[in-house]
N, C-alpha and C positions, 0 to 999 in steps of 0.2 A: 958410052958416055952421053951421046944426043940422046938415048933413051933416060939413062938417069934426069936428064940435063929437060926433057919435055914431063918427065913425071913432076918433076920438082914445081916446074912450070906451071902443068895444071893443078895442081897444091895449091900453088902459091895466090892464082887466078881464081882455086874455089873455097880458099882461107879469105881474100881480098872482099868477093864478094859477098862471102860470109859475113865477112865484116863491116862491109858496105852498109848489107839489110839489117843486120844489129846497129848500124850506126842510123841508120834510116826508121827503126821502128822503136829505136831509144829518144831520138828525137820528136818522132811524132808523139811517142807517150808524154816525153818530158814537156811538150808543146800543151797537149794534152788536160796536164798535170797543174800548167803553167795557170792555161783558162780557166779550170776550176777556182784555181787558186784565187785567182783575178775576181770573178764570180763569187765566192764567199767574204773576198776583202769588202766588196761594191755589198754585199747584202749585211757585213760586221758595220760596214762605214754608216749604210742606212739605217741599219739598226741602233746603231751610237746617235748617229743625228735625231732618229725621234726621240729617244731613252734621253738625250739632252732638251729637245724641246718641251719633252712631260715633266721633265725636274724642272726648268726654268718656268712652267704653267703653273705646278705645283707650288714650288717657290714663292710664285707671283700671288695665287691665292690663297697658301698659308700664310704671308706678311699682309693681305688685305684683312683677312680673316682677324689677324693678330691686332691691327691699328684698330679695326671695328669694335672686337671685344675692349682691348684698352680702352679707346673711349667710350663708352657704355659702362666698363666700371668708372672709370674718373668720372663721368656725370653723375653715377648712382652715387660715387664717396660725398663726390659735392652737395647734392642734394642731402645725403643723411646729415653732412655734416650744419648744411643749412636749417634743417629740420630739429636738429640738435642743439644747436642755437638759437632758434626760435621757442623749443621746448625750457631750454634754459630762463629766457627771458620770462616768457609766460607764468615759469615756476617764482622766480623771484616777484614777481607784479605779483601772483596770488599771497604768495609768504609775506610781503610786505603790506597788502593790503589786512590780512587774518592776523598779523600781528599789532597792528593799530585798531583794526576791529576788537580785536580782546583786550587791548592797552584802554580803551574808551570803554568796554563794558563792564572793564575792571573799576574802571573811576567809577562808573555810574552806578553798580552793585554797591561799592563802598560808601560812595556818596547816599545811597538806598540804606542801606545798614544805621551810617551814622544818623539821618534823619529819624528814621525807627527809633534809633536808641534814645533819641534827644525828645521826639515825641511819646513816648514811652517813662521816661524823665520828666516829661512833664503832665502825664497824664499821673503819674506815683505822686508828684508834688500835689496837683488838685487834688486827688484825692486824697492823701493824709489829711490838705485843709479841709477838706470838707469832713471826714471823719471825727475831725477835732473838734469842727464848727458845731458837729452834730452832738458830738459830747457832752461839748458845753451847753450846748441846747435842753439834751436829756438829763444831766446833774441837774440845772435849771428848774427843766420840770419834775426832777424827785425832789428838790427841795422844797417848791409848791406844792407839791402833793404831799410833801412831807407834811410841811405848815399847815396845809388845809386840814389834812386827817388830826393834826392835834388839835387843831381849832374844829373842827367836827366833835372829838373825842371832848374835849373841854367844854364844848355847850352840851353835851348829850350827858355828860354828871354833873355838869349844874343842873340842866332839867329832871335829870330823874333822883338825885340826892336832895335838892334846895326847893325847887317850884313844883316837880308832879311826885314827888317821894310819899309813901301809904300814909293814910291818917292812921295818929296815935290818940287813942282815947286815952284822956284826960282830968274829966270828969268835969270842965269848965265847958263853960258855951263858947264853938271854936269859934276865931274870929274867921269872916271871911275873906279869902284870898282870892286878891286877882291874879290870875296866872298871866304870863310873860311872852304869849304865845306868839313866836315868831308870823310875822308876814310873808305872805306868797313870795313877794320880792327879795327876804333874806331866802328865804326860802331855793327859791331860782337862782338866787348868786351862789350857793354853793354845791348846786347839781353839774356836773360835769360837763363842760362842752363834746359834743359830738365828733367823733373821730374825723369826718369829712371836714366839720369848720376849722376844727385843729390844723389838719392839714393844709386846705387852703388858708389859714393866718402864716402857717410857716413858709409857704411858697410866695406872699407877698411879704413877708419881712427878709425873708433869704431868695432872690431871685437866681442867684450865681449859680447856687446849689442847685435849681430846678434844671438852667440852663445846660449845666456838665450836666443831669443828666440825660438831658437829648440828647446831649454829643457823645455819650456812654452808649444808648440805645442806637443811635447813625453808626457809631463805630463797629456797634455788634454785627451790620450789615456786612457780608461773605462778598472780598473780592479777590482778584487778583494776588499770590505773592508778588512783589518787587516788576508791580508794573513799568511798562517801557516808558522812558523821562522822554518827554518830545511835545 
């Protein structure tokens, strides 16, 4: 019995401290185990604290980033849109001024036309008068030449039928005849005035006509169409 009773005994003394050093080197691992643990929390934690100080940098200079570009465009909007309103303005002052410009060069072309036509009016009136003046002038002169050639013709067969006609023998002793011979002076009254005194008689008894045609001749002078009125 004390044999069983001493084996049990030391069993039980080298179960105990079996169990002891399992309790002792479970401890020291889990201790161990503990620090690690403690050690990776300290380096999650430091590693959370900068990974939060990068995001909140980050953060801080994507919103600075963000205000800068915003307003850089809001001034560029501004500006075009000032620019666009200035463009606007500048367009209407041109259109307003090129439409008064052309509203004034419309009259004055018009007013240029209607002058033309009226001066043209009246340049067809002088001259029909004057064409007519001239008529009358040249009927005039074929009725004088008419007159004269019959009166030419009319003394040229009284003289060669009545005063210089052939002697007809007779058999009487002819009386003598004084012939009827015109003078130098009838003579000269029916020879023709010279084309130049003609014309100057016509130029002082019709001056108007000389006149238009200077102004015939000055017209014929190359200028300008529809010179600028000013």
């Amino acid at each position: 019995m004390e044999f069983v009773t001493k084996d049990a005994k030391r069993k039980w003394e080298t179960f105990a401290e079996q169990a002891e050093n399992d309790c002792k080197a479970g401890s020291s691992f889990s201790a161990a185990k503990h620090s690690r643990m403690e050690t990776m929390l300290q380096e999650c934690a430091c590693t959370v604290d900068s990974a939060v100080q990068q995001w909140k940098k980050s953060h801080a200079a994507v919103n600075d980033l963000s205000r800068k570009q915003v307003a850089e465009v809001e001034a560029l909007v501004r500006t075009a849109i000032e620019n666009n309103e200035q463009h606007e303005l500048e367009v209407a002052s041109s259109r307003a001024v090129a439409e008064e410009d052309a509203s004034n060069n419309s009259k004055d072309i018009a007013q240029g036309v209607e002058n033309l036509l009226e001066e043209a009016r009246n340049s067809s009136s002088r001259v029909v008068s004057t064409v007519e003046a001239h008529f009358g002038e040249l009927q005039m002169l074929q009725e004088s030449h008419s007159s004269q050639a019959a009166g030419i013709n009319m003394h040229a067969d009284k003289a060669l039928q009545t005063s210089y006609k052939d002697y007809e023998p007779s058999g009487e002793t002819p009386v003598r005849s004084e012939p009827n011979v015109p003078s130098k002076g009838s003579i000269e009254s029916l020879r023709a005035m010279p084309v130049e005194t003609m014309m100057n008689e016509f130029r002082e008894n019709h001056p108007y006509e000389h006149e238009s045609s200077k102004e015939s001749k000055l017209s014929q002078i190359p200028r300008l169409p529809l010179a600028t009125i000013n």
